[in-house]
DSSP file (Angstrom, degrees, kcal/mol; ACC not computed):
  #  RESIDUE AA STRUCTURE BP1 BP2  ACC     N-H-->O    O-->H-N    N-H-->O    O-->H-N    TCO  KAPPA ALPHA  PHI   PSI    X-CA   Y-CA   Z-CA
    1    1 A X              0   0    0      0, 0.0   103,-1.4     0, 0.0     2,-0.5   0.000 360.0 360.0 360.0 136.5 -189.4  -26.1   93.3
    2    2 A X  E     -a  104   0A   0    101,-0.2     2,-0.5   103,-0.1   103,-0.2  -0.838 360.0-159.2-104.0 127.0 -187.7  -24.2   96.4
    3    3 A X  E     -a  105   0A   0    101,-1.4   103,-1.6    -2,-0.5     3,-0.1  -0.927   4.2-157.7 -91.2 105.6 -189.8  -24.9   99.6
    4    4 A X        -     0   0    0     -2,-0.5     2,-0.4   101,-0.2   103,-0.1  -0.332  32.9 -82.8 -86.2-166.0 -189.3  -22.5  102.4
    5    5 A X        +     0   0    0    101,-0.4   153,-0.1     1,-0.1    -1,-0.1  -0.510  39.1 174.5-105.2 159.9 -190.0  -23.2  105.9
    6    6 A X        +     0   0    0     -2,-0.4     2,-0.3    -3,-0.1    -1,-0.1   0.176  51.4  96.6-124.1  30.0 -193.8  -22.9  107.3
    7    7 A X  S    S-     0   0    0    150,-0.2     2,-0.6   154,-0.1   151,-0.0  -0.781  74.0-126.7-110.1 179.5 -193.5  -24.2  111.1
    8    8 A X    >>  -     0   0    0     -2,-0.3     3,-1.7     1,-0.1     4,-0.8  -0.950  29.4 -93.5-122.6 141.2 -193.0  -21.6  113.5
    9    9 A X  H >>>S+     0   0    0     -2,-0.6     4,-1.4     1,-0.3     3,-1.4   0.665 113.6  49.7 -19.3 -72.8 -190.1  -21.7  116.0
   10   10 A X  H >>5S+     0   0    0      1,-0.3     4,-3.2     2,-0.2     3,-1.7   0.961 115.5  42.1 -61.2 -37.4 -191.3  -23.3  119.2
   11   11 A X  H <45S+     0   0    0     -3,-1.7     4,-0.4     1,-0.3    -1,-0.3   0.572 113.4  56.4 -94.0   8.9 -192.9  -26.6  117.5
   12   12 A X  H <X5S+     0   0    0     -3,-1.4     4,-0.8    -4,-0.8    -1,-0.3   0.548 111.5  40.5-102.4 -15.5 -189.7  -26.6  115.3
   13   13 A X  H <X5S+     0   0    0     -3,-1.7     4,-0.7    -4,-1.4    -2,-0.2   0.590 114.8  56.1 -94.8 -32.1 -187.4  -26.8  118.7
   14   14 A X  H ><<S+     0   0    0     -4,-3.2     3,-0.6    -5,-0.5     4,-0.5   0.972 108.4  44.1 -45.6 -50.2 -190.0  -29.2  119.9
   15   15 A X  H 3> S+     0   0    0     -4,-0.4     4,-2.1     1,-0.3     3,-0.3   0.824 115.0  49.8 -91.5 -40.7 -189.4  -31.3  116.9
   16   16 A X  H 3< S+     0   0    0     -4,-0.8    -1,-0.3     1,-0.2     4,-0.2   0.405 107.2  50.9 -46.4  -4.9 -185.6  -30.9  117.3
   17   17 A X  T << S+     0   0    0     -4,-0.7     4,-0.3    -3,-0.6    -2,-0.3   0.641 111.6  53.6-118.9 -19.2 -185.4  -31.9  121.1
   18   18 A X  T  4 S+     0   0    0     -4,-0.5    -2,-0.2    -3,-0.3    -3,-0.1   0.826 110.4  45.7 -78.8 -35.3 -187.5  -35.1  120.0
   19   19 A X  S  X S+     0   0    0     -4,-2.1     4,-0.9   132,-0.2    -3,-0.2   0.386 111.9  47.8 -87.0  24.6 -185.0  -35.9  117.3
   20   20 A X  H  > S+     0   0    0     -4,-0.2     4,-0.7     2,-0.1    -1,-0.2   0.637 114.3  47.3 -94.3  -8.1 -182.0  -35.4  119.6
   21   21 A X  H  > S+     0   0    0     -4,-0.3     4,-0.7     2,-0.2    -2,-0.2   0.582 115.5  48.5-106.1  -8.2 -183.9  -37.8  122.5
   22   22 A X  H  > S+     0   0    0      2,-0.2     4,-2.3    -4,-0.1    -3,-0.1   0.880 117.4  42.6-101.9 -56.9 -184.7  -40.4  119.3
   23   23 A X  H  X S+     0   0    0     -4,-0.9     4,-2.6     1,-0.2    -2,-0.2   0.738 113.3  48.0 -34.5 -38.7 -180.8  -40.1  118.3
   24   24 A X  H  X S+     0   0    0     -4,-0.7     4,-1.7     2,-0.2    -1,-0.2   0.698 114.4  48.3-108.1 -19.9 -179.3  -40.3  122.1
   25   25 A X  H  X S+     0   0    0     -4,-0.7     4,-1.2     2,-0.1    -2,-0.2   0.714 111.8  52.2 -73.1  -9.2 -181.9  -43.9  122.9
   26   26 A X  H  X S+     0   0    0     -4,-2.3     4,-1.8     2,-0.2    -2,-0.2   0.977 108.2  46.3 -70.4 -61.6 -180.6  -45.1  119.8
   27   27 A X  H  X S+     0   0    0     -4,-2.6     4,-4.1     2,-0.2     5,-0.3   0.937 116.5  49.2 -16.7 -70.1 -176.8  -44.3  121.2
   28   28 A X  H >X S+     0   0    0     -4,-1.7     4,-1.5     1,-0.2     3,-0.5   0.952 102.3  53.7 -51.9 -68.0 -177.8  -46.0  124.3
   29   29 A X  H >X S+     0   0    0     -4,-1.2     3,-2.2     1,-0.2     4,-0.6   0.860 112.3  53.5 -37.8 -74.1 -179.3  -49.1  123.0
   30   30 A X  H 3<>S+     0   0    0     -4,-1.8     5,-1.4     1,-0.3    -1,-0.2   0.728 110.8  41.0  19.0 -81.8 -175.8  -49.4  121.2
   31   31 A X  H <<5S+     0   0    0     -4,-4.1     3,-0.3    -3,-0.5    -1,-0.3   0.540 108.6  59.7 -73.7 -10.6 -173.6  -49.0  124.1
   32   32 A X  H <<5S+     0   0    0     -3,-2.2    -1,-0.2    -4,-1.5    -2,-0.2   0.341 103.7  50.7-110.9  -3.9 -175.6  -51.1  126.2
   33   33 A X  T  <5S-     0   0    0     -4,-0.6    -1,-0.3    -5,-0.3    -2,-0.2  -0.035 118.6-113.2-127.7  13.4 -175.1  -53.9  123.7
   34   34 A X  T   5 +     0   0    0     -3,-0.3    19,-3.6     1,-0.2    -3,-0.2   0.378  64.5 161.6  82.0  -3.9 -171.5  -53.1  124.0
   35   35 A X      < -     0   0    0     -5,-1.4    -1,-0.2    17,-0.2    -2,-0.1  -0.225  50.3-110.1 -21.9 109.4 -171.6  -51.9  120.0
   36   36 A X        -     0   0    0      1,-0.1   105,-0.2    -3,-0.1    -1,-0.1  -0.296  29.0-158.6 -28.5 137.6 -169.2  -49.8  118.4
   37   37 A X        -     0   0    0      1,-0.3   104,-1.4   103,-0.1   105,-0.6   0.792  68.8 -22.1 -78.2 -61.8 -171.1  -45.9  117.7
   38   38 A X  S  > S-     0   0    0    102,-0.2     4,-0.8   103,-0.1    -1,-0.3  -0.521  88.6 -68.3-125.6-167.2 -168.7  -44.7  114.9
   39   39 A X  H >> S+     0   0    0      2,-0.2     3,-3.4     1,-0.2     4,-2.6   0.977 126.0  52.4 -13.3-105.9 -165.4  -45.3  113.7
   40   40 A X  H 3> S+     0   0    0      1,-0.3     4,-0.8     2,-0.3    -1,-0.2   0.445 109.2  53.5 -22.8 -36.9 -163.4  -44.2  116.0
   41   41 A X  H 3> S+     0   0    0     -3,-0.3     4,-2.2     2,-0.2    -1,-0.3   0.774 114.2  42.4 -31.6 -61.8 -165.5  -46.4  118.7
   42   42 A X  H <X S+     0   0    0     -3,-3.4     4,-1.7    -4,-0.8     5,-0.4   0.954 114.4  54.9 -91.8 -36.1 -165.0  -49.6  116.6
   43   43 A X  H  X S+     0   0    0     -4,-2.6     4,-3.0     1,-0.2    -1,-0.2   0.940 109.3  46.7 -64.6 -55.9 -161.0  -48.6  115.8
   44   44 A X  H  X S+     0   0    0     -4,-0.8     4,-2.3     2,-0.3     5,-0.4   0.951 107.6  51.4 -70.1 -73.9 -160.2  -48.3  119.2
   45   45 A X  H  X>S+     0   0    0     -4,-2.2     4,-1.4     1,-0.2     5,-0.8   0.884 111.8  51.9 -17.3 -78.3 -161.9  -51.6  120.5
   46   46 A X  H  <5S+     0   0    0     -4,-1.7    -2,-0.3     1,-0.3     3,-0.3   0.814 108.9  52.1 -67.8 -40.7 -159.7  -53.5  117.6
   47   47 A X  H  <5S+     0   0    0     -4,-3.0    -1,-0.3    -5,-0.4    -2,-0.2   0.999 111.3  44.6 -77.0 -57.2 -156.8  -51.8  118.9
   48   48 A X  H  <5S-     0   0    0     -4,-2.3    -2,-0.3    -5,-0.1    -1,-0.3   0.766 114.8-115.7 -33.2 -30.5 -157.6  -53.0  122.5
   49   49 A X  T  <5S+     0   0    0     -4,-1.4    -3,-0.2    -5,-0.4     2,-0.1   0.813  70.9 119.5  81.9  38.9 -158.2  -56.3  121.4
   50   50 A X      < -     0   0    0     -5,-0.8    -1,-0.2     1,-0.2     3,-0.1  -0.577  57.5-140.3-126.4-161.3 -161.7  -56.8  122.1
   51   51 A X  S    S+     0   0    0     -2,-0.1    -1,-0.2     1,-0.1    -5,-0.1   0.565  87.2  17.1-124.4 -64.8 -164.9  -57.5  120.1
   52   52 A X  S    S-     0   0    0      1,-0.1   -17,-0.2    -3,-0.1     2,-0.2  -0.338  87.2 -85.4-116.9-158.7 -167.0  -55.3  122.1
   53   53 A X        -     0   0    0    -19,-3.6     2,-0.2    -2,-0.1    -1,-0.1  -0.512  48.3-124.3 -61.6 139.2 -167.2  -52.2  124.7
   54   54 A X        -     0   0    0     -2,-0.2   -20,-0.1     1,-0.1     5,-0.1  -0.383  19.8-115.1 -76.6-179.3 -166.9  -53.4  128.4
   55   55 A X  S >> S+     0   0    0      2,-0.2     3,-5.1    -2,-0.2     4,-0.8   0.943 114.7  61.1 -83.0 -96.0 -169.7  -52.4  130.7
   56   56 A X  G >4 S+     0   0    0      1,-0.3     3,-2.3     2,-0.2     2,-1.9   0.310 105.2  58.0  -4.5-102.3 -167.2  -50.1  133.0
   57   57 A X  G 34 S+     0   0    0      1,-0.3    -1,-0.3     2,-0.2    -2,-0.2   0.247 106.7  35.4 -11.1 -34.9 -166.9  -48.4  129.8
   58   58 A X  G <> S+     0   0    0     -3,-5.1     4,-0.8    -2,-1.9    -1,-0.3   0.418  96.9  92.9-126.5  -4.1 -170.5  -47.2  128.7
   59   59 A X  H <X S+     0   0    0     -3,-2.3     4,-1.6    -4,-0.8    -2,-0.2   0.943  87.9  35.8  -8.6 -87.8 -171.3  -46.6  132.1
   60   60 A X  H  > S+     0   0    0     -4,-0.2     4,-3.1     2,-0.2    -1,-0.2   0.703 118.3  46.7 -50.8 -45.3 -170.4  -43.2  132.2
   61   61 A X  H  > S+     0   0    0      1,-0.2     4,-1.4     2,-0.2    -1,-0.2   0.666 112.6  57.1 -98.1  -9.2 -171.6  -41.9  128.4
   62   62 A X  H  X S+     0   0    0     -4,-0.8     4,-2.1     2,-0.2     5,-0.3   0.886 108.7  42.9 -70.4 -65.0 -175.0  -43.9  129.2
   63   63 A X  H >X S+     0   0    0     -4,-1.6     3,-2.4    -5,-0.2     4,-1.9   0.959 116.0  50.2 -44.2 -68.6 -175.5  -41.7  132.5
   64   64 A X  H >X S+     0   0    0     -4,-3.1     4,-2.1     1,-0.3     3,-0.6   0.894 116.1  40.0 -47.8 -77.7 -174.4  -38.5  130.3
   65   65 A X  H 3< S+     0   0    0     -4,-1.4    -1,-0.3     1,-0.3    -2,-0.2   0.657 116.3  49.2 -50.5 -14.1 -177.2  -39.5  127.2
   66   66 A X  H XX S+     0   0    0     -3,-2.4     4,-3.0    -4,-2.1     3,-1.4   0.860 110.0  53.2 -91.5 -28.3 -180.0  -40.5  129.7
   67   67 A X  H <X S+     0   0    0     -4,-1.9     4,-3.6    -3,-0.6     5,-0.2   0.964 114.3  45.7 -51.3 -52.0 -179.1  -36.8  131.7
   68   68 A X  H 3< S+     0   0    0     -4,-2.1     5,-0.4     2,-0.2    -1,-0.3   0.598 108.0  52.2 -77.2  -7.9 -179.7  -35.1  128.3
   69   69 A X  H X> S+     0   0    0     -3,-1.4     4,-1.9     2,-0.2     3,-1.0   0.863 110.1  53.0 -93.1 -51.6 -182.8  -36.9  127.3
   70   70 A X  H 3X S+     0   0    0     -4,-3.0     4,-1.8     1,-0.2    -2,-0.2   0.857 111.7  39.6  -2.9 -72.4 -184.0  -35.9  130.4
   71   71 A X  H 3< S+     0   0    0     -4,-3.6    -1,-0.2     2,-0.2    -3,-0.2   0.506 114.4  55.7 -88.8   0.2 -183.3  -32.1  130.1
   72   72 A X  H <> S+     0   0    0     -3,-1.0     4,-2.4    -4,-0.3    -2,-0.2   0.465 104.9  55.7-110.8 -41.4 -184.3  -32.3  126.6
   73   73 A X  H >X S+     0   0    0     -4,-1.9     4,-0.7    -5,-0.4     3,-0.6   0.890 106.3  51.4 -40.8 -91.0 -187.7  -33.8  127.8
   74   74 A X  H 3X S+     0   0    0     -4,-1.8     4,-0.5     1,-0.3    -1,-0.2   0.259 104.1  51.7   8.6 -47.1 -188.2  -31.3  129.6
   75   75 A X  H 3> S+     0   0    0      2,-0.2     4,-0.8    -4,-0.2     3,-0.4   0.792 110.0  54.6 -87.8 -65.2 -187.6  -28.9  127.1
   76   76 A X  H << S+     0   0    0     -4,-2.4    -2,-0.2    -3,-0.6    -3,-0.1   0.608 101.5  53.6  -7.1 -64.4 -190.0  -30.6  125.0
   77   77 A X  H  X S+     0   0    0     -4,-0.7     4,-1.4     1,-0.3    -1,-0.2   0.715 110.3  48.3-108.3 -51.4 -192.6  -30.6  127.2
   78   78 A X  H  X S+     0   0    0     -4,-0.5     4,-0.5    -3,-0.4    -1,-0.3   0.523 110.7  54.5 -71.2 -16.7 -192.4  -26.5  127.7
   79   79 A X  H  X S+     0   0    0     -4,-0.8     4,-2.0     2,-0.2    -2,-0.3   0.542  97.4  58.8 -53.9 -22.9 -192.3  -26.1  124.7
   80   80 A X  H >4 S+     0   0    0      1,-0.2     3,-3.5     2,-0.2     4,-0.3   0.903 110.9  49.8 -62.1 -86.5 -195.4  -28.0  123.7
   81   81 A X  H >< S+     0   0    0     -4,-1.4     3,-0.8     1,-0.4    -1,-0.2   0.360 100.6  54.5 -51.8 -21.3 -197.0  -26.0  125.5
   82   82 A X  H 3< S+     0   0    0     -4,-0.5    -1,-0.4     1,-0.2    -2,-0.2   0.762  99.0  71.4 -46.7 -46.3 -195.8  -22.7  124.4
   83   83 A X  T << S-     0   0    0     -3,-3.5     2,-1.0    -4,-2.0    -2,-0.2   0.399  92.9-140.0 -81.3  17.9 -196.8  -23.6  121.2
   84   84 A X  S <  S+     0   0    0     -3,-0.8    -1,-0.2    -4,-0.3     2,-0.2  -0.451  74.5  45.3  77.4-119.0 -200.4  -23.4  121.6
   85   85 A X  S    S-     0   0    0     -2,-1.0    -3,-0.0     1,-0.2     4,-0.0  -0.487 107.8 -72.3 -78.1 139.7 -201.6  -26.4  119.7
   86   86 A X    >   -     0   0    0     -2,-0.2     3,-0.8     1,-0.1    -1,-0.2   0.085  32.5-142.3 -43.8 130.6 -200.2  -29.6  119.8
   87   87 A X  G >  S+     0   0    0      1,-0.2     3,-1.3     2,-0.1     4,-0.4   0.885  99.6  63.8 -27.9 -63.7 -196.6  -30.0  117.8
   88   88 A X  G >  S+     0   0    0      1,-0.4     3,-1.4     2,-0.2    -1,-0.2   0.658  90.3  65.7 -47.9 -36.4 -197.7  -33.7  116.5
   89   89 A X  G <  S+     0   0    0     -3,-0.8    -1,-0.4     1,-0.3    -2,-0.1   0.279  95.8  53.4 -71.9   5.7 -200.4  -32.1  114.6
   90   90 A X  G <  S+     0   0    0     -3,-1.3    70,-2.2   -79,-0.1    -1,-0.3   0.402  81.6 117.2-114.3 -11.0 -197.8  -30.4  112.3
   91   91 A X  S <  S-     0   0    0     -3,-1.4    68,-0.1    -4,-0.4     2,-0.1  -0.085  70.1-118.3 -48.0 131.0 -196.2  -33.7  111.6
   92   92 A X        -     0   0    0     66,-0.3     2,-0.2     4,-0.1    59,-0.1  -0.665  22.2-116.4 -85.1 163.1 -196.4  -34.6  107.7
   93   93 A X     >  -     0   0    0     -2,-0.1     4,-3.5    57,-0.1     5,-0.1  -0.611  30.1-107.3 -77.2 142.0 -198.3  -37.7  106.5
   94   94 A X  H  > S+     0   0    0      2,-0.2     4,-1.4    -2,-0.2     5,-0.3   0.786 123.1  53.8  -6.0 -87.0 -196.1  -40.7  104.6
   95   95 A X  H >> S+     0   0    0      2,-0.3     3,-2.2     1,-0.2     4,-1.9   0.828 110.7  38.4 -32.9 -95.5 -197.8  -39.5  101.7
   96   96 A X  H >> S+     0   0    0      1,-0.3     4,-1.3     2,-0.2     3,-1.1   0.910 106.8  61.8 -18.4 -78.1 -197.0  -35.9  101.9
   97   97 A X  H 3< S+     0   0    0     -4,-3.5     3,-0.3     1,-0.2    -2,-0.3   0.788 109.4  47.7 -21.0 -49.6 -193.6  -36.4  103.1
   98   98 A X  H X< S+     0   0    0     -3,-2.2     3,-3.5    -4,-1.4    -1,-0.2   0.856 100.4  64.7 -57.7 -43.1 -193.1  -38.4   99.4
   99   99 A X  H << S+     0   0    0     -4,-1.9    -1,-0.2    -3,-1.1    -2,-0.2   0.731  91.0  62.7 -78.0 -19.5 -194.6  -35.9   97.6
  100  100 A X  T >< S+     0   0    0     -4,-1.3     3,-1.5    -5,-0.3    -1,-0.4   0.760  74.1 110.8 -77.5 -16.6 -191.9  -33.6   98.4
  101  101 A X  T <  S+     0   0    0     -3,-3.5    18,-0.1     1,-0.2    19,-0.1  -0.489  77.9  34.8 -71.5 138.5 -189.1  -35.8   96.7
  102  102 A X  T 3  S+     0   0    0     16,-0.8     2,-0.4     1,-0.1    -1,-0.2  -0.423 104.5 102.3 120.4 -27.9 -187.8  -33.9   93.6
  103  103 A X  S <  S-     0   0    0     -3,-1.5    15,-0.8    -4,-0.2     2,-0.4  -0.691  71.1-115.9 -94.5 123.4 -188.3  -30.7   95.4
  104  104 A X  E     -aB   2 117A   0   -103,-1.4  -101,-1.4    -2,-0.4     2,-0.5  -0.620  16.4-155.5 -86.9 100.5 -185.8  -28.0   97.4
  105  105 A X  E     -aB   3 116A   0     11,-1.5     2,-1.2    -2,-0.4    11,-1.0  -0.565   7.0-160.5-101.1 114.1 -186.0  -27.4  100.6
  106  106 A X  E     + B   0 115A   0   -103,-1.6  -101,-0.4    -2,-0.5     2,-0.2  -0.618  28.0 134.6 -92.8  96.5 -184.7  -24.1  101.7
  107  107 A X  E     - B   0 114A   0      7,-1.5     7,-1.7    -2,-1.2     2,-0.3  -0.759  41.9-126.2-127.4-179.7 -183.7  -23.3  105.6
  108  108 A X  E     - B   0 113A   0     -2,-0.2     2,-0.6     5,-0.2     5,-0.2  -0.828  12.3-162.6-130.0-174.4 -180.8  -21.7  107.3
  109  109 A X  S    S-     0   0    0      3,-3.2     3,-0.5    -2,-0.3    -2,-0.0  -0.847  78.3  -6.0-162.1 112.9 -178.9  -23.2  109.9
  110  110 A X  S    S-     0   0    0     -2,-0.6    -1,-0.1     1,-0.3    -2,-0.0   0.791 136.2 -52.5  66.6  24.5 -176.2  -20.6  112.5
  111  111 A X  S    S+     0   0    0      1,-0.3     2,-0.6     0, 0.0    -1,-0.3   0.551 115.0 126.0  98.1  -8.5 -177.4  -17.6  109.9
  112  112 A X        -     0   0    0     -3,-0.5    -3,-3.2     0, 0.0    -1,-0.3  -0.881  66.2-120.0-123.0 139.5 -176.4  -19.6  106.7
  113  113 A X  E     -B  108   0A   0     -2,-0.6     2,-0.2    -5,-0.2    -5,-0.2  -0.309  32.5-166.8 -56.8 148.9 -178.9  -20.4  103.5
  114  114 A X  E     -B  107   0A   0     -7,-1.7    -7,-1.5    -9,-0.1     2,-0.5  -0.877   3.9-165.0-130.9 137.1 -178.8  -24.2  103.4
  115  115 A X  E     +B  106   0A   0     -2,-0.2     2,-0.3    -9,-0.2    -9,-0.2  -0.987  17.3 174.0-138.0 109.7 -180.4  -25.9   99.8
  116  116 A X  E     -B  105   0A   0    -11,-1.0   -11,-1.5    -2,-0.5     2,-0.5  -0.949  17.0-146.0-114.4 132.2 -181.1  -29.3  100.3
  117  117 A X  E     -B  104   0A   0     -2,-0.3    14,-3.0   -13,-0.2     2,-0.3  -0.928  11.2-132.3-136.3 159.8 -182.7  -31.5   98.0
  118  118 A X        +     0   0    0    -15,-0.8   -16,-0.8    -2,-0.5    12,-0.2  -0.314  30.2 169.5 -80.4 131.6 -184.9  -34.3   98.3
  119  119 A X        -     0   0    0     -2,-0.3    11,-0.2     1,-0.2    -1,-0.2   0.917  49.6 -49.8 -71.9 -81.1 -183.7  -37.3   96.1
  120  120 A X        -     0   0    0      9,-3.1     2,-0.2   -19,-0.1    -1,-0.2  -0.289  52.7-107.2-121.9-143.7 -185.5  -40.4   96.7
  121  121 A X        -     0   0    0      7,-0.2     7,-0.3    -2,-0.1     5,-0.1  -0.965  31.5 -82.3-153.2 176.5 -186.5  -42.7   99.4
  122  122 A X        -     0   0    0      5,-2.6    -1,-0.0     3,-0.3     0, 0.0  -0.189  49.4-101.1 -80.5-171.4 -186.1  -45.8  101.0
  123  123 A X  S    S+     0   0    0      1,-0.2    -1,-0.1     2,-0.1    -2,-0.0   0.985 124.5  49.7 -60.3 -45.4 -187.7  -49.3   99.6
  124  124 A X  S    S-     0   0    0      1,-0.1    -1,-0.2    -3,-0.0    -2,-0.0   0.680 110.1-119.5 -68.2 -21.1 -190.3  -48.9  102.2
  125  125 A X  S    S+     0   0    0      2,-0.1    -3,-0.3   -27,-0.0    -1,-0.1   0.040  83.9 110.5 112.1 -44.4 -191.3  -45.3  101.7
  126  126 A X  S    S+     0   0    0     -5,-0.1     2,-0.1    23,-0.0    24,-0.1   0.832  79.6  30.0 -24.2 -76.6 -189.9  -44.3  105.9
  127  127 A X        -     0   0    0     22,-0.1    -5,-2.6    -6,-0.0     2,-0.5  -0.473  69.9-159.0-105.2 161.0 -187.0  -42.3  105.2
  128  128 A X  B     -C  148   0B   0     20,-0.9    20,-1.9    -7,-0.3     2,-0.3  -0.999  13.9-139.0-127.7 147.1 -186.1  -40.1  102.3
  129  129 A X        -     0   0    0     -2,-0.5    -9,-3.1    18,-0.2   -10,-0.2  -0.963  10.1-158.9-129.0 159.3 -182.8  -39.0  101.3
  130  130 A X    >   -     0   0    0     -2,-0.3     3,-2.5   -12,-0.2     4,-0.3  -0.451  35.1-111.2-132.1 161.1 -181.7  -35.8  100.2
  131  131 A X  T 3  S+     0   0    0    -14,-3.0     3,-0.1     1,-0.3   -13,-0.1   0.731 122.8  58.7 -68.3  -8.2 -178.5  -34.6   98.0
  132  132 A X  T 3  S+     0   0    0    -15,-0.2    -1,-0.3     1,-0.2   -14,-0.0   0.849 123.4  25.2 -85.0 -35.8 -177.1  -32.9  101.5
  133  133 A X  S <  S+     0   0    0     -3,-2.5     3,-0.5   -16,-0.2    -2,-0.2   0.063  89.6 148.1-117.2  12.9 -177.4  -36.8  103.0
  134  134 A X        +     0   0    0     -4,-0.3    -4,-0.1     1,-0.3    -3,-0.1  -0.070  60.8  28.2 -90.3 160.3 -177.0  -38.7   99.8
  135  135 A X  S    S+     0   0    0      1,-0.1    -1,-0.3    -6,-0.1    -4,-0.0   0.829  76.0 148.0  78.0   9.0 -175.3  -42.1  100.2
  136  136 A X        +     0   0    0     -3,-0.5     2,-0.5    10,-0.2    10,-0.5   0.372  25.0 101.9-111.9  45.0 -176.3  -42.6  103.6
  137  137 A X        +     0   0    0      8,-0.1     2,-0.4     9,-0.1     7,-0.1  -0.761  55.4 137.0 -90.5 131.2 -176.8  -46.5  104.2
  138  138 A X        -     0   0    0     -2,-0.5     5,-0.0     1,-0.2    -2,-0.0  -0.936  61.2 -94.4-149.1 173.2 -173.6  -47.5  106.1
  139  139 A X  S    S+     0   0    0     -2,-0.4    -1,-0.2     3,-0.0  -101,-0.0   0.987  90.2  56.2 -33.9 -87.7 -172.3  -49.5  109.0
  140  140 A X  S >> S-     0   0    0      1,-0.1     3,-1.8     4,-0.0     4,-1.7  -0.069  85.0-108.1 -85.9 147.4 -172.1  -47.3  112.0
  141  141 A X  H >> S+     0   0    0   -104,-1.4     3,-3.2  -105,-0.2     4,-2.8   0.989 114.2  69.4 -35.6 -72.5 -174.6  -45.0  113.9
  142  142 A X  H 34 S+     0   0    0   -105,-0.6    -1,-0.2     1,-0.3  -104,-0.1   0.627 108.4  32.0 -25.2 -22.0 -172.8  -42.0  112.5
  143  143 A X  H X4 S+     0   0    0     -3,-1.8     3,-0.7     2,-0.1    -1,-0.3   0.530 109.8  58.8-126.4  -9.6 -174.1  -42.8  109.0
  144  144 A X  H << S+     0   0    0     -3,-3.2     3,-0.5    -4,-1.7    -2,-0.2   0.817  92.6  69.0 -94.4 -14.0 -177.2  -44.2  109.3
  145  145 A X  T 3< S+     0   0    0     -4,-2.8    -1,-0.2    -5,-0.4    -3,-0.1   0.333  77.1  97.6 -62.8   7.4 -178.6  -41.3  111.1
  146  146 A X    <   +     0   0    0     -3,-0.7     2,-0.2   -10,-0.5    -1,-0.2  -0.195  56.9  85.8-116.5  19.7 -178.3  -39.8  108.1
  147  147 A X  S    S-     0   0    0     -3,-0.5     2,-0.2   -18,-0.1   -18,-0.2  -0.643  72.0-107.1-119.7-174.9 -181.8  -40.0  106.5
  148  148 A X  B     -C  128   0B   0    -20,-1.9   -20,-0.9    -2,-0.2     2,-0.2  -0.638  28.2-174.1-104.5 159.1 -185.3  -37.5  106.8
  149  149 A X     >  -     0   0    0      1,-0.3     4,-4.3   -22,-0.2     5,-0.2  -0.768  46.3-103.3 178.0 148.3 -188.1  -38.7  108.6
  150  150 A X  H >> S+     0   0    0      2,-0.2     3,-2.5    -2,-0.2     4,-1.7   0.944 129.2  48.1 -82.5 -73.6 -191.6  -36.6  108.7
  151  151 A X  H 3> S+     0   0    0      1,-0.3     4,-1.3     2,-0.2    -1,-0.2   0.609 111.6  47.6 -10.6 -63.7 -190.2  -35.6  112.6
  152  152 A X  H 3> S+     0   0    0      2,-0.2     4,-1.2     3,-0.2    -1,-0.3   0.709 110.1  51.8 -46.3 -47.9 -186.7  -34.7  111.2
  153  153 A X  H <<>S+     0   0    0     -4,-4.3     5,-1.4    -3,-2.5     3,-0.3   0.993 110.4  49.1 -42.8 -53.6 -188.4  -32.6  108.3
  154  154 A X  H ><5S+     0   0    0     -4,-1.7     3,-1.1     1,-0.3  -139,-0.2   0.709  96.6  67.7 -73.1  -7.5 -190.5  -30.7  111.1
  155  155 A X  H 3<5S+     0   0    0     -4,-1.3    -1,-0.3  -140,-0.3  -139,-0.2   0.945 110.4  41.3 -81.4 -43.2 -187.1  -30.1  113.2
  156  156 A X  T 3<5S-     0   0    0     -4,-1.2    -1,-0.2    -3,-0.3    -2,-0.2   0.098 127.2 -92.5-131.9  63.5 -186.2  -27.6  110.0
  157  157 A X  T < 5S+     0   0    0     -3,-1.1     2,-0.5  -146,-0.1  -150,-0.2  -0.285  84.9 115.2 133.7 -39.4 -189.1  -26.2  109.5
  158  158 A X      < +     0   0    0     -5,-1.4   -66,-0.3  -153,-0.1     2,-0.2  -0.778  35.2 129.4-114.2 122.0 -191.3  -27.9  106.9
  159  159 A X        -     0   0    0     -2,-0.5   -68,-0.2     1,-0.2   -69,-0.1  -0.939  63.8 -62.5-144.0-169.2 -194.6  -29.4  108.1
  160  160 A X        -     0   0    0    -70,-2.2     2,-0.4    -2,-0.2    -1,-0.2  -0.090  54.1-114.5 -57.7 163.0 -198.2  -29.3  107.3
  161  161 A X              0   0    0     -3,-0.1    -1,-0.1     1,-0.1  -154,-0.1  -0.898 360.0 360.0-115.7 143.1 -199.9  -25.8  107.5
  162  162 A X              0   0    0     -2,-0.4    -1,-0.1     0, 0.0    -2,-0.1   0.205 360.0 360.0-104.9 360.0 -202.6  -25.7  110.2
């Protein structure tokens, strides 16, 4: 079954600007614990010859990600309110959110059709992943970020109808 999307625009940028500020404290918690992010991160340490990031190091990309959580706060926040009734209230329940696995979620993304579909979920029921994402327990930030979440639905498109 193809699912289009049923949120309307502002509480669907709301819901995006909440998972880019969940994505960029994750970063931070990360860096601040001196953590590889991706690859490229952890390659570059081992070639220095260290175990983790120095402080001097995450300094800088720590400043950058709290500046953007900030302005995306911000963003948020004018947007809630543009959208009339609260965003949260479009969030699906657990339960819903499940009910959707087997089923094809249809958005577009820079003008192009995207068909995702949901597979499963995790042991606990939290995240589901979808053929688009499939595979996506790993190591590194870069791949675990890589599941659906009722928040993450509503950032393209599909939440509860009001």
């Amino acid at each position: 079954m193809i699912i289009e999307q049923n949120v309307p625009t502002p509480v669907r940028a709301w819901a995006e600007c909440q998972v880019e500020i969940r994505n960029n404290e994750r970063i931070i918690r990360i860096l601040e614990d001196g953590k590889p992010i991706d690859y490229s991160s952890y390659a570059s340490i081992k070639v220095m010859g260290r175990t983790r990031y120095r402080e001097e190091c995450c300094k800088p990309k720590i400043a950058e990600l709290k500046r953007r959580c900030a302005a995306c706060r911000e963003l948020a926040d004018k947007l809630s309110q543009e959208a009339g009734s609260a965003p949260e209230n479009w969030l699906l329940s657990k339960h819903e959110a499940l009910n959707l696995i087997g089923s094809t979620l249809h958005y577009t993304v820079h003008g192009k059709d995207v068909y995702d579909t949901l597979l499963r979920c995790s042991e606990d029921g939290e995240y589901i992943f979808s053929s688009k994402f499939y595979g996506a327990e790993g190591k590194f930030l870069a791949v675990e970020s890589k599941w659906l979440d009722a928040l993450s639905l509503l950032s393209l498109g599909f939440g509860k109808t009001l």
